[in-house]
C-alpha positions in Angstrom: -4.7 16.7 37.3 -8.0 17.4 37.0 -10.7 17.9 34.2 -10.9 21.7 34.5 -10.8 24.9 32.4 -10.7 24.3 28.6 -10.5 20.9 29.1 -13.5 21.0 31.1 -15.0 22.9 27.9 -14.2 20.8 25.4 -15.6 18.2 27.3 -18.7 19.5 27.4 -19.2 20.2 23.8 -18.0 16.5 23.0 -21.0 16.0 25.5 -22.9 18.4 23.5 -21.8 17.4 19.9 -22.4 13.4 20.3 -25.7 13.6 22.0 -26.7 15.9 19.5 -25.5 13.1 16.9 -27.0 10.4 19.1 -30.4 12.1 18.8 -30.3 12.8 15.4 -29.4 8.9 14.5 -32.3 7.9 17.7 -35.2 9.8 15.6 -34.4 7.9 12.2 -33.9 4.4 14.0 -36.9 5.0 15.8 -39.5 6.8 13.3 -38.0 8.2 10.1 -36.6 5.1 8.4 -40.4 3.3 9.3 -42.0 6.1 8.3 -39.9 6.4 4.7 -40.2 2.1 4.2 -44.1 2.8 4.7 -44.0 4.8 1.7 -44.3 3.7 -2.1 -40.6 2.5 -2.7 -40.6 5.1 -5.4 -41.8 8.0 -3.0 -39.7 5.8 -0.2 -36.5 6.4 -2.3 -36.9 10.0 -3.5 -37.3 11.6 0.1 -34.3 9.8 1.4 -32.4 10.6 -1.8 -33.7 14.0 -0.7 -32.9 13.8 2.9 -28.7 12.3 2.3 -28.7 15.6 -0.1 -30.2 17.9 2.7 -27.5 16.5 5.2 -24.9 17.5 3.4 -25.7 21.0 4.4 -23.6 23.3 6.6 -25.7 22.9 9.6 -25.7 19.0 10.4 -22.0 18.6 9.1 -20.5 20.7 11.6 -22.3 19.1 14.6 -21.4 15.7 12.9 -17.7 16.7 11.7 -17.1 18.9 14.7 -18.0 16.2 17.1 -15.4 13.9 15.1 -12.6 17.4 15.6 -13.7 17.8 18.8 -13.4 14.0 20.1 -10.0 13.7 18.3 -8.8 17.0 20.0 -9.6 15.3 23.0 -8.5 11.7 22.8 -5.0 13.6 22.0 -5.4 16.2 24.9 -6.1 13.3 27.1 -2.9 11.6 25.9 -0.8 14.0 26.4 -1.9 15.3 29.9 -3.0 11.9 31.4 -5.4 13.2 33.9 -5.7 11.5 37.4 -9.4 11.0 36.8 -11.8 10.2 33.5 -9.0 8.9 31.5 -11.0 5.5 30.7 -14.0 7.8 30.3 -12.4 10.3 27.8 -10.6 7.9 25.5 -14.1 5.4 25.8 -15.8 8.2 24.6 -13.7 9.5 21.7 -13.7 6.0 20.5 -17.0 5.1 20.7 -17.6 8.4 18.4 -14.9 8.4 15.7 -15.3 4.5 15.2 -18.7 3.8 15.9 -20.5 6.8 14.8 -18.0 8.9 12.9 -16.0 5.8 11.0 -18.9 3.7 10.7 -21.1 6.0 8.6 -18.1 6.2 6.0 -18.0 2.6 5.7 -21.7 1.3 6.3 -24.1 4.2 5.7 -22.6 6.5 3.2 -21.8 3.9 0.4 -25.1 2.3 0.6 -26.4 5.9 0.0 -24.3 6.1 -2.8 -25.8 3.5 -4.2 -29.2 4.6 -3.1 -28.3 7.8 -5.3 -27.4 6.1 -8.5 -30.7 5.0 -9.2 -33.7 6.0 -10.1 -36.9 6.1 -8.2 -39.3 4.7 -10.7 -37.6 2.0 -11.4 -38.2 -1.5 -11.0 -34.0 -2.0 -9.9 -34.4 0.5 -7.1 -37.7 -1.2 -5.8 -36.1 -4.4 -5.6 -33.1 -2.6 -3.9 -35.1 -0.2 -1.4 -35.7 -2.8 1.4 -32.7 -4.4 1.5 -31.4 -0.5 1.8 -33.4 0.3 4.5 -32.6 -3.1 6.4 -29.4 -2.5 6.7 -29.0 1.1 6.5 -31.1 1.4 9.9 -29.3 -1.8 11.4 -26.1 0.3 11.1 -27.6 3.5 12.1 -28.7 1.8 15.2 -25.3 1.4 16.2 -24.2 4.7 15.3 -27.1 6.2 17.3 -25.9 3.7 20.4 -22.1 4.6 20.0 -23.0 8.2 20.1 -25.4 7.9 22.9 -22.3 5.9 24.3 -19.9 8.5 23.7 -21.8 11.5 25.6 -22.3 9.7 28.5 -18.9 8.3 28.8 -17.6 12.2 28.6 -20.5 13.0 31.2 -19.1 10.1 33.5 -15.4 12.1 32.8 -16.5 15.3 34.2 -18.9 14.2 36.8 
């Protein structure tokens, strides 16, 4: 069996879905994050506060929790038909995705903005806390943004 039909398609959004992710992650590793720690730590702390609130939103949670859906659907799909080519490709990629992008923003990135979120800008607490917040924050998201980066091309290398 070959990667054809819907298959084919739902490859191609996982391609889709997790290099949109991958980008997304790629701009704040690369210039949001520096741009942000550049800032006042007060000023620093309210945009991201601003920004974790903002992704929340409709639009960037169903390219991020579709691409999770859609990479499950096909780690399962890929299971259960076992095709004769892409296999190591297909399941690669899902697991590149819902560990290393998907699963690691629940446990790296979203409880340290949490955190972030319980305090309050002016202070003296959060000013102390805001570098060690954006050290690590962006360490992690640098490994999302590579797992995702992973993930599409792994699903490219399935199809092609």
């Amino acid at each position: 069996m070959t990667i054809d039909g819907p298959y084919f398609v739902l490859t191609v959004l996982g391609v889709v879905g997790t290099g949109l992710v991958a980008g997304v992650f790629c701009a704040f590793s690369t210039f949001v994050m520096q741009g942000l720690a550049a800032l006042p730590p007060a000023q620093g702390i309210a945009a991201m506060k601003a920004i974790n609130v903002t992704a929340l939103r409709p639009a960037f949670m169903l390219v991020f929790v579709g691409s999770a859906v859609l990479c499950a659907v096909i780690a399962v799909v890929t299971f259960v038909l076992w095709p004769d080519e892409g296999t190591v490709e297909l399941l690669v990629g899902s697991a590149l995705y819902l560990f290393g992008s998907f699963g690691l923003t629940m446990f790296a990135n979203v409880p340290r903005n949490e955190a972030l979120m319980k305090l309050d800008a002016g202070t003296p607490e959060a000013a102390a806390y805001w570098p060690t917040y954006v050290r690590e924050w962006t360490a992690w998201n640098h490994v999302r943004m590579v797992a995702s980066a992973g993930a599409a091309v792994a699903y490219v290398l399935a199809i092609a």
